[in-house]
C-alpha positions in Angstrom: 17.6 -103.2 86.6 18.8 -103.1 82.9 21.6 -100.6 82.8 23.8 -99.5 80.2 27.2 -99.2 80.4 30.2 -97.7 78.3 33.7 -98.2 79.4 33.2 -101.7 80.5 36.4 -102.6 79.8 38.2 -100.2 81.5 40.2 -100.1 85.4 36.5 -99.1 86.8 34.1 -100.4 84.0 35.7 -104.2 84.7 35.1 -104.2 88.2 31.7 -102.5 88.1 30.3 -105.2 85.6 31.2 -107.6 88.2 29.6 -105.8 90.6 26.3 -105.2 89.0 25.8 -108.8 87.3 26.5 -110.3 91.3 23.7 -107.8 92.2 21.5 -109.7 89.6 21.3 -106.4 86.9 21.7 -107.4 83.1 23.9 -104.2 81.1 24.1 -103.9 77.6 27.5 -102.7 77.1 28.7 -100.4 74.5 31.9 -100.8 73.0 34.2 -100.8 70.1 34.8 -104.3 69.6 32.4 -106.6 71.8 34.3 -109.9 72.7 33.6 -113.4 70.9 32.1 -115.1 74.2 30.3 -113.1 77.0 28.0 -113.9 80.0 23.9 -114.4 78.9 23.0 -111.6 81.3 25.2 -108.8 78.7 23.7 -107.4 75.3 27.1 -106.0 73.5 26.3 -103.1 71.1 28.9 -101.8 68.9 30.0 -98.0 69.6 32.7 -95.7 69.1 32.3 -93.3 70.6 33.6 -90.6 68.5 31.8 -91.7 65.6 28.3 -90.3 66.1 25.2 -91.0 68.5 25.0 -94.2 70.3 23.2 -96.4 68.7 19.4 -95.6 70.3 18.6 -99.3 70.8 21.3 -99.5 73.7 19.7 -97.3 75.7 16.2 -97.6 74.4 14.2 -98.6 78.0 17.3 -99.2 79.9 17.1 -97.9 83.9 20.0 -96.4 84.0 23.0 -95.3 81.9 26.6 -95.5 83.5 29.5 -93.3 81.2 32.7 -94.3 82.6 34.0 -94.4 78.7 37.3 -92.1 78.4 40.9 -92.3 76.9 43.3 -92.5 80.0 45.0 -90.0 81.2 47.9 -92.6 82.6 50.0 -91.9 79.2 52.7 -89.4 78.1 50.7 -86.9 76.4 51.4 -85.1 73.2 48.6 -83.1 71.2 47.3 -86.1 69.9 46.7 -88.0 72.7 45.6 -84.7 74.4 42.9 -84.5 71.6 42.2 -88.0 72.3 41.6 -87.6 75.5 39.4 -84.6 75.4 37.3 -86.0 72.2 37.0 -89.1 74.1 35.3 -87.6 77.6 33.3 -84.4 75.8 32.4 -85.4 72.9 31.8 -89.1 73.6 29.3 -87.7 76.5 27.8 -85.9 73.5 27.3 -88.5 71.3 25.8 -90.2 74.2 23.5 -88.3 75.3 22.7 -88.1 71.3 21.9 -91.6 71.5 19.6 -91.2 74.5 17.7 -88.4 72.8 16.7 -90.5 70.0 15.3 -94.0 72.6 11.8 -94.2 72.2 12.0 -94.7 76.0 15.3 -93.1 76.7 16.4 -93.7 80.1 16.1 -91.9 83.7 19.6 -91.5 85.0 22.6 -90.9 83.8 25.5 -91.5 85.8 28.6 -90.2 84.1 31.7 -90.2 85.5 34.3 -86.9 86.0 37.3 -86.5 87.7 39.0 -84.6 90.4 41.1 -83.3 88.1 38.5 -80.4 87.8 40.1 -78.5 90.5 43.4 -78.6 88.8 46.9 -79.0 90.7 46.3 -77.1 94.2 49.2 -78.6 96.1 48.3 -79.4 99.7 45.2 -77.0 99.5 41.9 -78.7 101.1 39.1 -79.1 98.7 35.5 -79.8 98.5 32.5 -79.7 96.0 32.3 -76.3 96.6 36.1 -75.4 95.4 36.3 -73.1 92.4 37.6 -75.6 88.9 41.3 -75.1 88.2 42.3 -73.6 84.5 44.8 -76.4 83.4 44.3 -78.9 80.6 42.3 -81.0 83.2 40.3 -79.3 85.0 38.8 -77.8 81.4 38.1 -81.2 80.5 36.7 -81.8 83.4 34.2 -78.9 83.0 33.2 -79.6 79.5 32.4 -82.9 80.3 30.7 -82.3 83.1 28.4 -79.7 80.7 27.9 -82.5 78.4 26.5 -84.8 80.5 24.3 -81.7 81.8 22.7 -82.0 78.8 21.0 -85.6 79.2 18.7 -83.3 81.9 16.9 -82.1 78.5 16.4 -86.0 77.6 14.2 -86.5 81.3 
């Protein structure tokens, strides 16, 4: 499969590129800056994320699209890495999804990635899919990038 893939570089994305490339797929990764010297089977496409729309050509007839891109959370916050953060997972899925609506042949799946952080801090309460979203920082995050990503439906 040709898949594309943001947030290659990151804890997941690394591991995942592996993964795939064993499994005999070729990505084209989007990212900011794209390393000097990369395997054959990768096509590296500059992005940021919070610039605009990915650049159509990355996703143009690709299988799949995988959005693991985010700023981590794993940081002392303060509001501008709070901003960062949000920006990063709702309006990066945005601009994606921006990107795919202007492919020629966009692509059929996204898989875009969220966190359990939706449900917000609950203690030792036992949670499934079915749990109501918390209302901290997080878990409203959580559900707007979730809604962005709802929006690649509109794309096929």
């Amino acid at each position: 499969m040709q898949i594309a893939l943001t947030g290659a570089t990151g804890f997941v994305g690394r591991r995942l590129v592996e993964r795939l490339l064993a499994d005999g797929h070729t990505l084209r990764i989007l990212a900011r800056r794209p390393p000097a010297q990369t395997d054959a089977r990768i096509q590296w496409f500059t992005w940021d994320q919070s610039s605009g729309p990915a650049p159509a050509a990355s996703v143009d007839g690709a299988d799949a699209v995988v959005n693991l891109a985010g700023e981590p959370v794993a940081q002392r916050w303060n509001a501008a890495v709070k901003d960062k953060i949000r920006a990063s997972r709702v309006n990066g899925t945005k601009n994606l999804v921006a990107g795919m609506r202007e492919a020629m042949r966009p692509p059929r799946v996204l898989v875009s990635a969220s966190a359990v952080g939706i449900y917000g801090s609950r203690g030792d309460e036992m949670l499934t899919e079915d749990s109501a979203p918390g209302t901290d920082f997080l878990a409203r995050i959580c559900r707007d990038w979730e809604h962005a990503a709802d929006e690649a439906q509109a794309v096929g």
